[in-house]
Phi, psi and omega in degrees: 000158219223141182231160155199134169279099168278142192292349158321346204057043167209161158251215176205164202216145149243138201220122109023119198294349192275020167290186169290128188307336227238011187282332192239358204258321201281058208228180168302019235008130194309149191234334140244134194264141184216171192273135192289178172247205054358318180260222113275102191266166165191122176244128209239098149253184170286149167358136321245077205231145183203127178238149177248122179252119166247136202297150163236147200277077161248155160268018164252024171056019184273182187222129145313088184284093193278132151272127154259161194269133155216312171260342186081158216309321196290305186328327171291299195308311181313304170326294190285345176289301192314292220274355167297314218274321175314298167337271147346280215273307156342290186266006152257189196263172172243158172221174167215144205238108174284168206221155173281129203217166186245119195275158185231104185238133151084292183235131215234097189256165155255159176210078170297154198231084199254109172252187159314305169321311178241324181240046128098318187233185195248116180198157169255137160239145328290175184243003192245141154221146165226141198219182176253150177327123183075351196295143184266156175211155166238089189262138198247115186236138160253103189286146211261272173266346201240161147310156189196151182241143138233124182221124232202071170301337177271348157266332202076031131328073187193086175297086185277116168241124177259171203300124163106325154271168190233158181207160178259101175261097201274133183221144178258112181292049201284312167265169185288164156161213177190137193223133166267138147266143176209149165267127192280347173272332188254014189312298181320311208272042178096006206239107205222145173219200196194150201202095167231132240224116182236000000 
């Protein structure tokens, strides 16, 4: 008998077919097929999991990776299942499928655009702002049943959102002043806002 020590923590016995039958017998029936050997192998792991490769009585000479139950039959099988999947994912590429999403830089307000279909009016919340000289700003707007705009003609301002969806708008405040908002289809009907930059 042969001993050889693996860096694996485990050994391995190459054992001679005259070993004793009864070395090889209490074990399963094959569960994988491998490439044949010359020998009879038995690889020994720890505890308590122990697998046997035994020649099977063919002529395609192939060898059989037998589980013997020590710890049980799932418990192996989960082993050799983890290090396939370990195995796998090592040597494939990973890819990521991107998605749309909203930076948000420097003061982050919502601003819904609110009609009639659903809250009664043609109105912005909130509709009044004040911010300070240089101040970054973000606005998130969201439209309710119908399109809407913020739109701020005297910055050159002017965000078209359709129903039901939302958009970002990041704006920088340099002058001073006082601004009107307006939605440009609902302007008659109220739907008015105010901006003012101190």
């Amino acid at each position: 008998m042969i001993r050889t020590v693996f860096r694996s923590c485990f050994t391995s016995e190459v054992m001679s077919p005259t070993s004793p039958a009864r070395e090889r017998s209490a074990c399963h029936k094959s569960i994988i097929e491998l490439q044949a050997l010359p020998t009879v192998c038995r690889i020994r792991l720890p505890q308590p999991l122990e697998t046997t490769a035994q020649r099977l009585p063919n002529r395609s000479r192939s060898i059989a990776l037998i589980l013997r139950r020590r710890g049980g039959f799932f418990e192996s099988l989960a082993l050799l299942l983890g290090i396939t999947i370990i195995l796998l994912t090592a040597c494939g590429g990973t890819s990521t499928q991107g998605s749309e999403e909203i930076r948000i830089f420097g003061l982050r307000l919502e601003v819904n655009m609110e009609d009639p279909g659903k809250s009664g009016e043609y109105i912005y919340d909130p509709a009044e702002f004040t911010f300070g000289r240089g101040q970054q700003v973000t606005f998130v707007l969201t439209s309710e049943g119908e399109f809407h705009t913020f739109t701020v003609p005297d910055l050159e301002i002017d965000v078209h959102v359709d129903a039901w969806k939302s958009k970002a708008l990041t704006y920088t405040f340099d002058e001073p002043g006082t601004y009107e908002l307006v939605c440009t289809p609902h302007e008659t009907l109220g739907m008015i806002g105010v901006i003012t930059v101190r």
